[in-house]
C-alpha positions in Angstrom: 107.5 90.8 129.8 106.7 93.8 131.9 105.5 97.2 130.9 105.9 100.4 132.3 104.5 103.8 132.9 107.3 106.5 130.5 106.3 108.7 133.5 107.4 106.3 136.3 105.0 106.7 139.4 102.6 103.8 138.4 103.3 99.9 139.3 104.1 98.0 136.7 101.7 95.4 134.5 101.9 92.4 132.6 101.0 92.4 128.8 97.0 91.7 130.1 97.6 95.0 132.4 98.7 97.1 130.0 96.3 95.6 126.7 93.4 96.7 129.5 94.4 100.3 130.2 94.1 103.5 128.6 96.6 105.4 129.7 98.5 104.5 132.8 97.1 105.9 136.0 100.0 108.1 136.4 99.0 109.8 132.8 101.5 108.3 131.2 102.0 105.2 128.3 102.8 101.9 128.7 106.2 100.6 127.6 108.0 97.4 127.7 110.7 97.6 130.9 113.3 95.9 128.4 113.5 95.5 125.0 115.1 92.2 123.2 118.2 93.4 121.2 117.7 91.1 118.0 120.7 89.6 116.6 121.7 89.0 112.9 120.5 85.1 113.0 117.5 86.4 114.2 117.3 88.5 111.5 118.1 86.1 108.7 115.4 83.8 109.9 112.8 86.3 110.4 113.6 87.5 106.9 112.3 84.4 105.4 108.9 84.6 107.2 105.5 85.9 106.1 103.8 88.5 107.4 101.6 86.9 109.6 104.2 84.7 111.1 106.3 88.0 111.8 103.5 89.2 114.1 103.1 86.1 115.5 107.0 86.2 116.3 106.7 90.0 117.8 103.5 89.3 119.4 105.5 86.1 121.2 108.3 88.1 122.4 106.5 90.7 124.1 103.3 89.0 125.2 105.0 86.0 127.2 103.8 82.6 126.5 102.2 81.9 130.3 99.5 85.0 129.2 98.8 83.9 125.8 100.1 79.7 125.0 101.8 79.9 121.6 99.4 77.8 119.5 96.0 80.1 120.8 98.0 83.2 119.8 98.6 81.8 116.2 95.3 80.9 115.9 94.5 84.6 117.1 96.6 86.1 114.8 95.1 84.0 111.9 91.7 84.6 112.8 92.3 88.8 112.9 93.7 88.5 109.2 91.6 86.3 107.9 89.2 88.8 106.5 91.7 91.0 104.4 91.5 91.2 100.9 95.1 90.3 100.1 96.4 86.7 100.8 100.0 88.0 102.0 97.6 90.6 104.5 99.9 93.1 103.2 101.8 93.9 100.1 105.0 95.7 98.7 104.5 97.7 95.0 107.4 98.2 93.1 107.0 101.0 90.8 109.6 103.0 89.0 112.5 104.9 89.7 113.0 102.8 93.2 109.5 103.8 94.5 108.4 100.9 96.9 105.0 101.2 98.5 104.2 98.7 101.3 100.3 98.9 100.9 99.2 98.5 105.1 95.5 98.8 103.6 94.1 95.4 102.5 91.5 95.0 105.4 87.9 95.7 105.6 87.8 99.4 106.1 90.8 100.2 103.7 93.2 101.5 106.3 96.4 100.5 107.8 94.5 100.6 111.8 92.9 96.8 110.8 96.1 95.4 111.4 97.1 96.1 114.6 93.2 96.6 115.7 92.0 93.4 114.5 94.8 91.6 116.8 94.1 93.9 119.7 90.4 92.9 119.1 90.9 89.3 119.1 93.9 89.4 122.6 90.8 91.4 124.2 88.1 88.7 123.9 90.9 86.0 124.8 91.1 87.4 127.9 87.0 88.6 128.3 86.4 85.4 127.3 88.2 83.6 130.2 87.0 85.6 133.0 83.6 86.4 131.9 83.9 90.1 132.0 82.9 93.0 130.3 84.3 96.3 129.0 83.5 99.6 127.2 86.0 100.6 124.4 86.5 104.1 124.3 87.9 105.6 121.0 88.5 108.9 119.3 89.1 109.2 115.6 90.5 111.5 113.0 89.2 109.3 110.8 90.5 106.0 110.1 90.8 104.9 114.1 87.1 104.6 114.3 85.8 102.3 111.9 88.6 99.7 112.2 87.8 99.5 115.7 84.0 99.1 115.1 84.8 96.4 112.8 86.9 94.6 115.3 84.4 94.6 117.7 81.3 95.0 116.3 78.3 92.4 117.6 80.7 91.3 120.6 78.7 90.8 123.6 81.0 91.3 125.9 82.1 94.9 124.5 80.9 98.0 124.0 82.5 100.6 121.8 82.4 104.7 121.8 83.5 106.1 119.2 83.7 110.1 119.2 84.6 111.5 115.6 84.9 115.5 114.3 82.1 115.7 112.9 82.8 117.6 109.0 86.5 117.0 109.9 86.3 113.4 108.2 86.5 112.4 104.7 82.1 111.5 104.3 83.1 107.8 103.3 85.4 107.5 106.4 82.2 109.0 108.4 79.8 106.8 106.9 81.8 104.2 107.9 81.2 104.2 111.2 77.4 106.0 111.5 75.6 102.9 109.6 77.0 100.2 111.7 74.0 99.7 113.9 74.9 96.9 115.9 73.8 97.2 119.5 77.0 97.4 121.1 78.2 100.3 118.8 77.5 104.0 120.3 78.9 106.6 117.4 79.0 110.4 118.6 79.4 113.3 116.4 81.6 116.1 118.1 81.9 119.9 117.2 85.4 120.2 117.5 88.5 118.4 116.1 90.6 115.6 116.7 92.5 117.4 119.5 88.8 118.9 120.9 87.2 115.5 121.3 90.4 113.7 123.2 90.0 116.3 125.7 86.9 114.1 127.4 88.4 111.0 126.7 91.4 111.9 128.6 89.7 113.6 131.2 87.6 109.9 131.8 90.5 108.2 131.9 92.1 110.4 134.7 89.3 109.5 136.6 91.2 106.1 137.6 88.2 104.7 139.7 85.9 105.5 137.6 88.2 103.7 134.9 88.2 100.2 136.9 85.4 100.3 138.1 83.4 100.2 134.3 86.4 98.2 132.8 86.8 101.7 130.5 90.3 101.2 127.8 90.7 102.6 124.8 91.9 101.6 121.4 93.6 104.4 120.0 97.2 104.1 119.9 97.6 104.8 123.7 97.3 101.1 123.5 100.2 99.4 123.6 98.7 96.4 121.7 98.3 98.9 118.7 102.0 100.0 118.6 103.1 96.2 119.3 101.3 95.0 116.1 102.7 97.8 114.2 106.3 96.9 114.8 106.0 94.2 112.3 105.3 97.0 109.2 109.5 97.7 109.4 110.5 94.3 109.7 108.7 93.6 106.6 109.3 96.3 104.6 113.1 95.5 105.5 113.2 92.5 104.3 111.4 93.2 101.0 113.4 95.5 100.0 117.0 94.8 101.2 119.3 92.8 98.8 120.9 90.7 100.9 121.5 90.2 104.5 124.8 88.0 104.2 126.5 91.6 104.4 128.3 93.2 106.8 127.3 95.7 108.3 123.7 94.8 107.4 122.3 97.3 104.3 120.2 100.1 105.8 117.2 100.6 104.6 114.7 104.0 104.8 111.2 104.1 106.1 108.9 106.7 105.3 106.5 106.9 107.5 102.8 109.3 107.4 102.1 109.8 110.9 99.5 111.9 113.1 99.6 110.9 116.3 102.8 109.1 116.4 101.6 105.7 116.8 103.3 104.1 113.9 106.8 106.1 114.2 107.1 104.8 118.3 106.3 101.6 116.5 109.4 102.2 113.9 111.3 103.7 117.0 111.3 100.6 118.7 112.5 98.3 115.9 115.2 100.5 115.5 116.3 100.0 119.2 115.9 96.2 118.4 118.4 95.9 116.4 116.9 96.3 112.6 119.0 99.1 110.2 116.6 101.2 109.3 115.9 105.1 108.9 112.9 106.8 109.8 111.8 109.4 108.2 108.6 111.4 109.5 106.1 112.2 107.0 103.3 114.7 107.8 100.7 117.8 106.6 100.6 121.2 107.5 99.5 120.5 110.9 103.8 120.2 111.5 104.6 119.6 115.4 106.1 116.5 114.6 108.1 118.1 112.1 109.2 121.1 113.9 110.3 118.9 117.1 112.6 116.9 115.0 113.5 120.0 113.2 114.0 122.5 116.1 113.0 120.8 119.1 110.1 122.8 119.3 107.3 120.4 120.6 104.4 123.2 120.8 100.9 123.7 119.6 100.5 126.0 117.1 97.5 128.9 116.7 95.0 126.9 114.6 94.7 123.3 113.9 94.8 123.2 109.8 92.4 121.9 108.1 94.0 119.6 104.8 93.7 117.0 102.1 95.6 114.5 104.5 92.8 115.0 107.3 93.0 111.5 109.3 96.9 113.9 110.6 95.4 116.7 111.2 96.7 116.6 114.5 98.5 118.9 116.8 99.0 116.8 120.1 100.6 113.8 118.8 100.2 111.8 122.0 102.8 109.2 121.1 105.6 111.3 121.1 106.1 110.6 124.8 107.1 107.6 124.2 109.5 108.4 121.4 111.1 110.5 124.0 111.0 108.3 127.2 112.7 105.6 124.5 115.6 108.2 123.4 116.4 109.6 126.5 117.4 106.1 128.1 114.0 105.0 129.5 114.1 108.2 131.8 110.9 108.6 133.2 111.7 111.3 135.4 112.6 113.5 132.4 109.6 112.4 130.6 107.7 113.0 133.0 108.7 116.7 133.4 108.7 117.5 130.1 104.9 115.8 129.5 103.7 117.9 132.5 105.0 121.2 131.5 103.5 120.3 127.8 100.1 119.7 129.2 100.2 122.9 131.2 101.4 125.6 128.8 101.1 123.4 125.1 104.4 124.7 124.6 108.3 122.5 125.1 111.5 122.8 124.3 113.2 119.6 124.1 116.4 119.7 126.2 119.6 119.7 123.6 120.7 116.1 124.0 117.3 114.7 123.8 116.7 116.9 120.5 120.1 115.6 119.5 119.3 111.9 119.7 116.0 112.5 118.4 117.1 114.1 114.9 119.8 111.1 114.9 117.0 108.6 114.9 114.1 110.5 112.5 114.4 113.1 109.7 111.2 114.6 108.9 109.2 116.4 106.5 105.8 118.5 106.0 103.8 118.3 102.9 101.4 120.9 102.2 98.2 120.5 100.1 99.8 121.7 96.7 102.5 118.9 97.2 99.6 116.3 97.8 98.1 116.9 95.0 101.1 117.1 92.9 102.9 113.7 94.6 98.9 111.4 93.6 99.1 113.3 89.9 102.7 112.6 89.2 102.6 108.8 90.5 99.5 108.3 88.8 101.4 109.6 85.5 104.5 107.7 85.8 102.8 104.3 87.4 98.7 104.2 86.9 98.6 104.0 91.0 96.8 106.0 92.6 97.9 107.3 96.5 95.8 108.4 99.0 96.5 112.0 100.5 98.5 110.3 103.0 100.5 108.1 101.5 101.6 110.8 99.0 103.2 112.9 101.9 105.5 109.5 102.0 105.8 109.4 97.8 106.5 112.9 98.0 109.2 113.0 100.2 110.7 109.6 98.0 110.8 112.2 94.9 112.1 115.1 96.3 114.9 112.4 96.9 115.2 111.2 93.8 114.5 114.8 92.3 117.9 115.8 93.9 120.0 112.8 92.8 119.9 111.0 96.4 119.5 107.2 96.4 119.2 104.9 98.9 117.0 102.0 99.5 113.7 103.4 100.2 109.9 102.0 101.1 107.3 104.4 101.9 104.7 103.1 103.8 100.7 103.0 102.6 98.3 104.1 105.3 95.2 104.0 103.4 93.5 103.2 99.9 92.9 106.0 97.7 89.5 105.0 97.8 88.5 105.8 101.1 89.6 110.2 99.9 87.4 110.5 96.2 87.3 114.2 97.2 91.3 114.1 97.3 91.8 112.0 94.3 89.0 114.4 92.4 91.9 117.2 93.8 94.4 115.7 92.3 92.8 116.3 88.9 92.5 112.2 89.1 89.4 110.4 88.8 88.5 108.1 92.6 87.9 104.1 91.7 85.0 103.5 94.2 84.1 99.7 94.7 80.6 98.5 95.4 80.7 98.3 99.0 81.7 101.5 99.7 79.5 103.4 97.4 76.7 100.8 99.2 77.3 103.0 101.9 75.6 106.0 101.0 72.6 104.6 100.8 72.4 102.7 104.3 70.5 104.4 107.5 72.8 106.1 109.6 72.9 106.9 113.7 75.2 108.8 115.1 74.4 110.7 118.5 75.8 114.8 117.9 78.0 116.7 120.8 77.7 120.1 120.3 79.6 123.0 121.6 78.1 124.2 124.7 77.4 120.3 126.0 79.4 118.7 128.7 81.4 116.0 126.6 83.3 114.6 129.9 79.8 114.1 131.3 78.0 113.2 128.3 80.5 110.3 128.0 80.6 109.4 131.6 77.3 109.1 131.8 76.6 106.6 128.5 80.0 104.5 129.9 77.6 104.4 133.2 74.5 103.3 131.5 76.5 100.5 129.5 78.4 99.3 132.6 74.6 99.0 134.1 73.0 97.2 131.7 76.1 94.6 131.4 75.5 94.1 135.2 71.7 93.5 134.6 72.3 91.0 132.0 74.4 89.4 134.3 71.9 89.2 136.8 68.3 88.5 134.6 70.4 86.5 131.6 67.2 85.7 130.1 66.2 89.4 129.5 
């Protein structure tokens, strides 16, 4: 399997290549050249399997078996699940009225990112492993990103992980999180800005393509292609939980809700749909709406003012993934993509051209949930089911009720990003009162470190400078082992 730059000027990599980039060196993402077209056999027996085995059998298509021999990446994939909480890794809850909730949110930090990030963690030191080598992770968070990439990595010796978070812009469990891991290998900075501010740097590192190889710099957040790969398997599952039968023809089509921020997990739901599976998607997010509007209007621009909302690991307003939503619907037309990026990245302001827009609101409806909703969505499904939703999630429930509100049914599972008890001061909101286990209220009491950014420093160079320092002192214990 070979992947590909959407905007078409860099050469193309292998699996390995594109698990150990950032972006590509062009500035675009990495996407598979050719995607399998799954028939209904394929289907059927993949309907029968676990979890587990269906990322096993996504993660063998699009890895290749001379990179990754099938019976190491089984033993990968076991070994990145192994520590969630829930013995099928995730789970679908049916509630009433045709609510299905697949919970994505049974690993250590209580978010749907340990999925894909503990299998991106555990391909990474497959291939460190063999070759001896050393990198530095580079990650920025809106909140959830962060700590399931510390966990995947934390300890390692042969990585290194930066993690830049907004500092006040994160739930205080979600920050703790990641500020009282102390490991050695874990460097946490606390930036001034948002979510959008603090990828600024990272991107401007990762143009910096020599600088890139030569300090074996990549980054985990879902400019990975690892990430979205992993994420595929959410839609296969949550079709065949909740379809009734697949000896019908055509096959029964099922909807997807999806919360999104930066897009990861919709070009995830984007690609199953090329593959072949019958599903809808249907875009889920807050106030901060450019997702929404570009399906809406074809109005991919930043607004004013990022918002600031209950739902704060999307408070986004460049959702990066995007390009390869479009790149995927307008026919793997990089030369297009690439146009459209460029002009996005000089003026933050697009207009899709009309057929793309077209084939884009065929493939996703959307919708944008504003605090009041939230809050409204966690008190009513609390009410009708004792479950409580986090923020996020409820953008999903919420667009499930208006549905059902209305008198529209259709088979319908809205995806769980998080557990309610990572947001107390959402839950508390919601008029509802947070279930907070041991662990995590263990956190406030543990020491913290977490290095600040403030407005007015150089971030590019602050960052540049620490990836330097790490790359050094990898190459000195290379050199004196013993120290």
């Amino acid at each position: 399997m070979w992947y590909t730059s959407t905007r078409g000027m860099a050469p193309r990599v292998n699996f390995e290549g594109a698990l150990f980039s950032g972006y590509a060196p062009d500035g675009g993402l990495y996407m598979p050249e050719e995607l399998p077209r799954l028939d209904k056999e394929t289907l059927r027996h993949w309907s029968t399997l676990s979890y587990r085995s269906l990322v096993k059998e996504l993660c063998a298509l699009f890895i290749g078996l001379e990179l990754i021999p099938r019976h190491d990446l089984n033993d990968l994939i076991d070994r990145a699940f192994s520590r969630f909480r829930h013995r099928d890794v995730v789970h679908l809850c049916k509630l009433k009225n045709g609510l299905n909730i697949l919970e994505l949110w049974h690993g250590v930090t209580y978010a749907f990112k340990d999925l894909s990030l503990s299998c991106t963690a555990q391909f990474l030191q497959y291939f460190l492993e063999k070759k001896k080598n050393h990198v530095t992770i580079v990650v920025g968070t809106s909140g959830d990103t962060g700590s399931a990439a510390i966990e995947s990595v934390q300890g390692s010796k042969n990585v290194d992980i930066i993690v830049l978070l907004p500092k006040g812009h994160c739930s205080k469990i979600q920050e703790l999180q990641m500020t009282t891991v102390l490991k050695e290998n874990v460097h946490v900075f606390g930036v001034e800005g948002n979510s959008d501010e603090l990828d600024e740097p990272i991107k401007a590192v990762f143009a910096d393509v020599a600088f890139v190889q030569r300090h074996n710099v990549l980054s985990l957040n879902s400019i990975n292609w690892s990430r979205v790969l992993v994420q595929m398997a959410h839609y296969f599952f949550a079709y065949f939980q909740c379809t009734p039968s697949l000896d019908m023809h055509p096959l029964p089509t099922v909807e997807v809700v999806v919360p999104t921020g930066a897009g990861g997990n919709l070009a995830a739901g984007c690609i199953a749909q090329k593959m072949g599976l019958p599903i809808c998607l249907v875009v889920a997010v807050n106030r901060n709406d450019i997702i929404h509007r570009t399906v809406q209007q074809g109005d991919f621009s930043l607004c004013e003012v990022l918002r600031t909302t209950l739902a704060s690991a999307m408070d986004i307003q460049v959702p990066y993934n995007m390009e390869r939503v479009f790149w995927l619907l307008s026919g793997s037309d990089s030369q297009t993509t690439r146009a459209l990026m460029e002009q996005f990245e000089r003026t933050q302001s697009l207009q899709l051209p009309k057929d793309l827009h077209n084939k884009l609101s065929e493939a996703v409806t959307s919708e944008s949930v504003s605090d009041e909703a939230i809050t409204q969505t966690m008190a009513r499904c609390w009410e009708e089911n004792q479950y409580l939703l986090c923020p996020h999630s409820a953008t999903a429930v919420n667009y499930h009720y208006q549905q059902t509100d209305s008198g529209q049914s259709s088979i319908r599972c809205c995806l769980a990003s998080a557990s309610a008890v990572k947001f107390p001061e959402a839950v508390q909101a919601a008029g509802l009162t947070p279930e907070t286990p041991a662990e995590i209220l263990a956190l406030e009491h543990r020491e913290t470190r977490c290095i600040p950014m403030r407005r007015g420093d150089d971030w590019t160079q602050m960052l540049r400078v620490t990836i330097e320092g790490l790359s050094q002192r990898w190459k000195d214990c290379v050199v004196n082992p013993s120290e």
